[in-house]
C-alpha positions, 0 to 999 in steps of 0.5 A: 372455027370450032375445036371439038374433043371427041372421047378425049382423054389424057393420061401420065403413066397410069394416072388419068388426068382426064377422060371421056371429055365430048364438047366443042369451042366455037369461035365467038364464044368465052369459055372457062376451065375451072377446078382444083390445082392438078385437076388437068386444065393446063393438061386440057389446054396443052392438048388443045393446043397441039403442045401435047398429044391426047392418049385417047379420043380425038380433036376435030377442027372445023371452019364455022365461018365457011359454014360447008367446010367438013369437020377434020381430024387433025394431027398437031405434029403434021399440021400447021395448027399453030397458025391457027391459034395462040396460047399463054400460059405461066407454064410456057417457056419465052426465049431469055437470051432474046431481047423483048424486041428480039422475041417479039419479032421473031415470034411475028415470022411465024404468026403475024400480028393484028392489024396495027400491032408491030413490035414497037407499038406492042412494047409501048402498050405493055409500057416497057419502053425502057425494057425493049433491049434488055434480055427476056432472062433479066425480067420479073416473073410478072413482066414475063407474064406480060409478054406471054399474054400480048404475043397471044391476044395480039396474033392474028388467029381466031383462038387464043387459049389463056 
């Protein structure tokens, strides 16, 4: 897969967080965001993701696999663009009135696991056995950030976003 942004910009009332931006990810590939405290990488991510929508410029998926699929404008409200990847970031709100084991499940209704991963078994890998039942509200902001990172490396999708 490859995610391209095409003259992409973000902007907040009259402030530019970032503009001009031309590059493509490719699946297979690490990358890197770096820069100071409100330089806009949580903005960019945001954007990739499909949380927020770009004020210009475009986001082109296309399926680097499949080698003839055309690249494809897409729109994150009207497509299905959480299906194909996932993200965590400390910014991200998890559901506090579920349980761990309550969360984990509902977020497998809409973005499997991978293969051997079931709620139980992601729960002993983060080794909060004694916290499955409790409520997410309940946990350290550290815990929290435990969770959020598994439900993103352990989906079945070919992007995850950190």
């Amino acid at each position: 897969m490859k995610i391209s942004l095409i003259n992409a910009g973000k902007r907040f009332n009259r402030e530019w967080i970032f503009r001009n931006i031309d590059y493509t990810f490719s699946s297979g590939q690490a990358y890197a965001i770096t820069g100071p405290n409100g330089s806009g990488k949580s903005t960019l991510l945001q954007t990739i993701g499909g949380a927020l929508l770009l004020s210009e410029g475009e986001i082109h998926l296309s399926d680097a696999d499949q080698g003839t699929t055309p690249t494809k404008k897409v729109d994150p409200i009207t497509e299905n663009w959480h299906a194909l990847l996932s993200i965590a970031a400390p910014y991200l709100e998890l559901i506090e009135e579920y349980t761990l084991l309550e969360f984990l499940r509902f977020h497998q209704q809409f973005k499997p696991f991978r293969a051997g991963m079931q709620p139980e078994k992601i729960i002993e890998i983060l080794h909060m056995t004694v916290y499955r039942d409790k409520q997410i509200r309940v946990f350290s902001s550290g815990m929290k950030q435990r969770v959020r990172l598994a439900q993103a490396i352990l989906s079945e999708v070919p992007v995850i976003l950190l």
